[in-house]
C-alpha positions as CSV (number, residue, x, y, z in Angstrom):
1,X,-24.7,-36.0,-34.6
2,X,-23.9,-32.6,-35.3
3,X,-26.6,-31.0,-33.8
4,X,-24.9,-33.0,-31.1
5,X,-21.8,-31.3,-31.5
6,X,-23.6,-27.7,-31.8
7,X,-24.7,-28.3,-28.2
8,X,-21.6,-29.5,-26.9
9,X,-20.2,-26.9,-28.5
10,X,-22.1,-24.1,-26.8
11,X,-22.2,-26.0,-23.2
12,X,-18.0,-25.7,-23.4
13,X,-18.8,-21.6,-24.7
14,X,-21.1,-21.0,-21.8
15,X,-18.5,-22.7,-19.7
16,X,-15.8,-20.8,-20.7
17,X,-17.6,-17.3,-20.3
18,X,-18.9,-18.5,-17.1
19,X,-14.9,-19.1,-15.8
20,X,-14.0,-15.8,-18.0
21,X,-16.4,-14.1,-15.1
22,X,-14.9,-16.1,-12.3
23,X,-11.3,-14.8,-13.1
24,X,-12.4,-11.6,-13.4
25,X,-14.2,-11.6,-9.8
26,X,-11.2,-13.0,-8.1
27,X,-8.6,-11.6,-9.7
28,X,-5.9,-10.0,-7.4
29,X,-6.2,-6.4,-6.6
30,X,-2.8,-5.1,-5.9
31,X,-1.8,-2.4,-3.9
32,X,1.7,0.0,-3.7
33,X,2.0,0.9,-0.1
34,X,4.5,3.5,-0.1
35,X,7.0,4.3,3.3
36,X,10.0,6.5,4.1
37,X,11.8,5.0,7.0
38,X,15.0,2.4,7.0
39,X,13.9,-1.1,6.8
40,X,14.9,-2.0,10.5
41,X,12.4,0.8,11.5
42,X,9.9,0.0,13.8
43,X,7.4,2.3,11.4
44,X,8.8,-0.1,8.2
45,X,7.7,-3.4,10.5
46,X,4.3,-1.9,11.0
47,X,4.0,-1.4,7.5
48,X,4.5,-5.3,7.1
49,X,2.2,-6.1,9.3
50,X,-0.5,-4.3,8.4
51,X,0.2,-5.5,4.9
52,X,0.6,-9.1,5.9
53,X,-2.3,-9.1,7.7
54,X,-4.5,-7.8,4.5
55,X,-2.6,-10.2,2.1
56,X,-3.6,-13.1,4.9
57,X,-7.0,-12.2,5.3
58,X,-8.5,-10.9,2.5
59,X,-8.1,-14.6,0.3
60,X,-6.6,-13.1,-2.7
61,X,-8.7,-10.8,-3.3
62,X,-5.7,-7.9,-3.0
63,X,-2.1,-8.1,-2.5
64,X,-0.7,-4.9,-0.9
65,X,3.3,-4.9,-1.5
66,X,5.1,-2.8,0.7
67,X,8.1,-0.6,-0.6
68,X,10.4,1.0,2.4
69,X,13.0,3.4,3.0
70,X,11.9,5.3,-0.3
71,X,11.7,3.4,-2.8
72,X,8.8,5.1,-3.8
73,X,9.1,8.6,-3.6
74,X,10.3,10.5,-0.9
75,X,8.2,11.6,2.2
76,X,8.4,15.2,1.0
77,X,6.4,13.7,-2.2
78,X,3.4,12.0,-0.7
79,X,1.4,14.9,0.0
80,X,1.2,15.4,-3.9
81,X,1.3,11.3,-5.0
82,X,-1.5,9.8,-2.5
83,X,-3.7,12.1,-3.9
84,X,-2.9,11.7,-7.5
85,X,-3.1,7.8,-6.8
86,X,0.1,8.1,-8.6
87,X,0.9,5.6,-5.5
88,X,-1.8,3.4,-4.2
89,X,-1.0,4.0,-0.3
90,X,1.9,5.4,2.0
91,X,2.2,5.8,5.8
92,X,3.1,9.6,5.9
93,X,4.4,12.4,8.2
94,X,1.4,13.9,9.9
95,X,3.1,17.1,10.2
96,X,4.1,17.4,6.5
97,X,0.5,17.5,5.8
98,X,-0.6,20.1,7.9
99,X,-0.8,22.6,4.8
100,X,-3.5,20.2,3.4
101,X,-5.4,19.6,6.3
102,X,-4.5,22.2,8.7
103,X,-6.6,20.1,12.0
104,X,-4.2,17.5,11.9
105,X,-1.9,20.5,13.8
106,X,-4.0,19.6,16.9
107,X,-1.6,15.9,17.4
108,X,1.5,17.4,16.5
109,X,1.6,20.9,19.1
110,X,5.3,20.2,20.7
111,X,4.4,19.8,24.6
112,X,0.9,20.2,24.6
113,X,-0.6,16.7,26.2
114,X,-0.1,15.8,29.4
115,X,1.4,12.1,28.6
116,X,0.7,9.6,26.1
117,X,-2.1,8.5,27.5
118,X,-4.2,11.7,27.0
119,X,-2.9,11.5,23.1
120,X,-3.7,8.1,22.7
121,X,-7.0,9.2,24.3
122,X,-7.8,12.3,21.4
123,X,-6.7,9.9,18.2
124,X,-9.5,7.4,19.6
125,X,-12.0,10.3,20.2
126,X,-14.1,13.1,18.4
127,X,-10.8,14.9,17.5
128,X,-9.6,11.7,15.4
129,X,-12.5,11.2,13.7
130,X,-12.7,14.9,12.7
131,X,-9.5,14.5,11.4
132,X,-10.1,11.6,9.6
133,X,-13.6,13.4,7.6
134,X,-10.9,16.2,6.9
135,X,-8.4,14.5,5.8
136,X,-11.1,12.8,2.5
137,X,-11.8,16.6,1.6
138,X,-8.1,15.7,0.0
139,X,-8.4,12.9,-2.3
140,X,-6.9,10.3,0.6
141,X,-8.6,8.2,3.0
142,X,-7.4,7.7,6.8
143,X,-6.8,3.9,7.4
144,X,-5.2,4.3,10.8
145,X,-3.0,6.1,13.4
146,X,0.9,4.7,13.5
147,X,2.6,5.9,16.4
148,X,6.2,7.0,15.6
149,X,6.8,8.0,19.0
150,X,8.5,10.4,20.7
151,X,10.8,13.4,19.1
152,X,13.4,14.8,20.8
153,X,16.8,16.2,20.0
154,X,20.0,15.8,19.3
155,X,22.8,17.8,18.7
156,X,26.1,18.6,17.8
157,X,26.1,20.8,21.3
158,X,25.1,19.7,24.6
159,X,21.7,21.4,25.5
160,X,20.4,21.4,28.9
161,X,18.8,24.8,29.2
162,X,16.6,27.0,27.0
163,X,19.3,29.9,26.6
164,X,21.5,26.8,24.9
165,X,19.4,26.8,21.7
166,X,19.7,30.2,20.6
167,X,20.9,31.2,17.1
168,X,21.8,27.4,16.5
169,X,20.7,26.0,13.0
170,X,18.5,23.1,13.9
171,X,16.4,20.4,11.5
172,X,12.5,20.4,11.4
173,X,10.2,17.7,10.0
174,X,7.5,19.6,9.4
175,X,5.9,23.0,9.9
176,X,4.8,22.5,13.6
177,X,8.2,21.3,14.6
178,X,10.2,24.0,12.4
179,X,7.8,26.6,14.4
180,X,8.6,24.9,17.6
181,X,12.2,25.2,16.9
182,X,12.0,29.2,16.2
183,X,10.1,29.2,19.1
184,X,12.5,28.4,20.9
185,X,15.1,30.7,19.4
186,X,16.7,28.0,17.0
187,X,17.2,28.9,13.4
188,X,15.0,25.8,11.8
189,X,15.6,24.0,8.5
190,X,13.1,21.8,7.0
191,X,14.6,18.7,6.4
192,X,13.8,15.1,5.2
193,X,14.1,12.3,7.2
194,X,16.6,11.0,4.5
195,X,18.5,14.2,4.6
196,X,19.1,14.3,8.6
197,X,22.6,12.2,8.1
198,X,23.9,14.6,5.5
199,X,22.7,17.7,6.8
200,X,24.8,16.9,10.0
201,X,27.5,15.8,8.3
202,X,27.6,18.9,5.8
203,X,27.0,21.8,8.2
204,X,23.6,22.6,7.0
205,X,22.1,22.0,10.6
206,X,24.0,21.7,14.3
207,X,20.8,19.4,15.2
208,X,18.1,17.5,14.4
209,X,14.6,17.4,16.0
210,X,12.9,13.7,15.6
211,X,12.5,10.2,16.6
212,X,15.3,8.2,19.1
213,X,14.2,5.4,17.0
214,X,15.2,7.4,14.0
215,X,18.4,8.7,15.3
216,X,19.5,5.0,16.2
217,X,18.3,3.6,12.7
218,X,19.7,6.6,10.8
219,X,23.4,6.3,12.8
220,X,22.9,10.0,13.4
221,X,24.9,8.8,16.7
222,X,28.1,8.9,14.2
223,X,27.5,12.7,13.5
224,X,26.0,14.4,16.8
225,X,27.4,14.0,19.9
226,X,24.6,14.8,22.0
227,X,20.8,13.7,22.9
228,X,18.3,15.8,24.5
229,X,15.2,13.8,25.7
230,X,12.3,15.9,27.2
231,X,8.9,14.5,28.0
232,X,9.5,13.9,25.0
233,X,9.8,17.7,23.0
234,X,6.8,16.3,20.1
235,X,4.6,13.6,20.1
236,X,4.3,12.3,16.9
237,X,1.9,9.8,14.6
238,X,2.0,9.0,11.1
239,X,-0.9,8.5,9.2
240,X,-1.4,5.3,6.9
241,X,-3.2,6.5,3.7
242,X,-4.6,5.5,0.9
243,X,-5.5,7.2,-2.3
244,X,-9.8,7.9,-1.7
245,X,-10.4,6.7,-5.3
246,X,-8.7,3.3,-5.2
247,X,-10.7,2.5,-1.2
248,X,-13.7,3.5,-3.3
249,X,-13.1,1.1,-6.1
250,X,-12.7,-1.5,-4.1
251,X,-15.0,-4.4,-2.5
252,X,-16.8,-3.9,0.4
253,X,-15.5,-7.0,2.2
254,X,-11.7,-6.3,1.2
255,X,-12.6,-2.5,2.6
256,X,-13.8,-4.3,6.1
257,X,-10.4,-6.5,6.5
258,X,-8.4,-3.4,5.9
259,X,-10.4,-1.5,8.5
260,X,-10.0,-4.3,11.0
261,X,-6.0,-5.1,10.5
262,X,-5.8,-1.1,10.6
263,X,-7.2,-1.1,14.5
264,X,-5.0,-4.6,15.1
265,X,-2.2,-2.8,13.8
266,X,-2.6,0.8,15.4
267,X,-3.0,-0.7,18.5
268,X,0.5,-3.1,18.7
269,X,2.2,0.2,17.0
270,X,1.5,1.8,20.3
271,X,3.3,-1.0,22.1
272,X,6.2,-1.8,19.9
273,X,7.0,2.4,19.9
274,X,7.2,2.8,23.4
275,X,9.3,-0.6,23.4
276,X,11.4,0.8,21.1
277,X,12.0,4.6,22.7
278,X,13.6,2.8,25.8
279,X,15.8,0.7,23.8
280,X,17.3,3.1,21.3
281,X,17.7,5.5,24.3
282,X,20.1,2.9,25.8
283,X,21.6,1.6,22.1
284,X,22.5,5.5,21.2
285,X,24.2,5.4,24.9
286,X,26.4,2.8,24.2
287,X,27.3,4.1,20.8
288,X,28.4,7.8,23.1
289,X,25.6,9.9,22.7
290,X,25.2,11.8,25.6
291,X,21.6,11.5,27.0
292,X,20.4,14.1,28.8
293,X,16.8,14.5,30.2
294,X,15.0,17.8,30.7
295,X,13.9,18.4,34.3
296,X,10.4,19.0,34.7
297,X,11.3,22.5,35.7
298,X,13.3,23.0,32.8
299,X,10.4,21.6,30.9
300,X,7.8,24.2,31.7
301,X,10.3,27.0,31.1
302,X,10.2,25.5,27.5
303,X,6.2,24.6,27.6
304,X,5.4,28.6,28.5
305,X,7.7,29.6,25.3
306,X,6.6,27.5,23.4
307,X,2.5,26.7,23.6
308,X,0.7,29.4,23.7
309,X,1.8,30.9,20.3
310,X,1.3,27.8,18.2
311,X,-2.0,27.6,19.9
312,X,-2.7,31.3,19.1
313,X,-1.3,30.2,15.4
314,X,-3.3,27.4,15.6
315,X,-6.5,29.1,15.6
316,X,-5.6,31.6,13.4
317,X,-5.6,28.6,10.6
318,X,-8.4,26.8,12.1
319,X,-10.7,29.4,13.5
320,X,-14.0,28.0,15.1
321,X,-13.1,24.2,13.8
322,X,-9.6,24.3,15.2
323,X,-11.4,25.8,18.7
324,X,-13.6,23.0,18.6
325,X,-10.7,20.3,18.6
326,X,-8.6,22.4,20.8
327,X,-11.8,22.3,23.6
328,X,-12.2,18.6,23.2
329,X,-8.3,17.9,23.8
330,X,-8.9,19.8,26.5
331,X,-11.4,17.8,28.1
332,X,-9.7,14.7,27.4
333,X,-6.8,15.4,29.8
């Protein structure tokens, strides 16, 4: 009988361990996935998405919880915390992190591509997955493109002509757009997206350069006046990252869902932006912005100011490698 019990005993030990091992396997991996913009954003819904998609797909394996409109850090910040893995993952700014990874310049230069189509075009070629074996060297891994959309301006000031900009104090949101802006003769401020609204409303800046969509969500319409919508001025992506530790930690088939949901996800980003362009355009009208677009004359007045130098500043950072991208844009067009 009590050898009985012994081996009952150690049945219910082995049992135990064996379940021990089974939490552990499946135990939920969870994941901070940082963002910047208002929750109404169109950015902040892609977020969801993407993370809903994981959290569906990936049978508890990882939970990725999404926290908006700053709640963890601002964007100025991720360029330091993705890195650290002080934060697990965070769509961020492209042009914020062209000090890191200088290549990325190559989707940001203000009035370079032809249309959408022809950036759409170098994010799906070569150039993008250049970009994305540069942008490891930093500690982060590249999980997809988000398209933020267009960035134009909008002012305190009407602006219809080059001459109109000079010596005004005008908002940046990163280093290729606070370049544009001197470019152009504007006196640029590097701002955060969070700072637009009080910047405005302080004096610091007579204008802002950045999404409709952000302008609308923002209510910059109750401190500006005035909209200035090129073709548009800056195309501009975000980048969802995650820290290149915590991808590398985890399992191979969680890796693959995230992969997948990142192309599902880049993909109806590009829709939902250009949706949402048009109907901010026409929500700012009706709060009394003033919408004026740039003639296509008036356009390449701004394009010969404006290109060549950051191209010439371009390769200055980049040398051969920057070259390289800069020829395969080319061809893309």
């Amino acid at each position: 009988m009590g050898i009985f019990k012994k081996l009952i005993g150690l049945v219910c030990l082995i049992g135990l361990i064996g379940l021990g091992n089974q939490v552990s396997h499946s135990a939920e991996i969870i994941l901070r996935y940082a963002g910047n913009l208002p929750l109404d954003h169109h950015i902040t819904k892609g977020q969801e998405m993407y993370a809903n998609l994981i959290n569906e797909r990936a049978k508890g394996k990882v939970k990725v919880e999404v926290y908006p409109a700053g709640q963890l850090y601002t964007d100025k910040d991720y360029t330091k915390v993705v890195p650290s893995g002080a934060v697990d993952m965070a769509t961020v700014t492209t042009d914020q992190w062209t000090g890191l990874v200088p290549g990325v310049i190559s989707l940001q230069i203000p009035l370079l591509y032809k249309d959408r189509e022809h950036w759409w075009r170098a994010m799906d070629s070569e150039v993008g997955e250049t970009l994305k074996k540069d942008v490891e060297k930093v500690g982060v891994k590249l999980l997809y493109w988000q398209d933020y959309g267009g960035a134009d301006l909008a002012s305190k000031f009407p602006i219809r002509k080059l001459e109109d900009l000079k010596g005004k104090r005008m908002r940046g949101s990163g280093e290729t757009s606070v370049k544009y802006l001197k470019y152009l003769g504007v006196i640029p401020t590097f701002l955060g997206g969070g700072e637009m609204y009080m910047g405005l409303q302080r004096g610091i800046v007579e204008g802002l350069n950045s999404g409709v969509t952000s302008f609308y969500d923002r209510k910059i319409y109750e401190v500006c006046k005035y909209l200035n919508i090129g073709p548009p001025h800056q195309l501009s992506v975000f980048m969802v990252l995650i820290n290149l530790k915590k991808w590398n930690e985890l399992p191979p088939d969680v890796q693959k869902v995230m992969m997948e949901a990142g192309r599902e996800a880049q993909e109806a980003g590009r829709k939902i932006a250009l949706e949402k362009e048009k109907e901010c355009v026409e929500k700012l009208k009706e709060k009394g912005m003033d919408a004026y677009f740039l003639p296509p004359e008036e356009t390449e007045r701004w394009r010969k100011v404006a290109v060549p130098p950051a191209i010439e500043e371009f390769f200055k950072r980049t040398g051969d490698d920057g070259k390289k991208l800069y020829s395969l844009v080319e061809k893309l067009r």
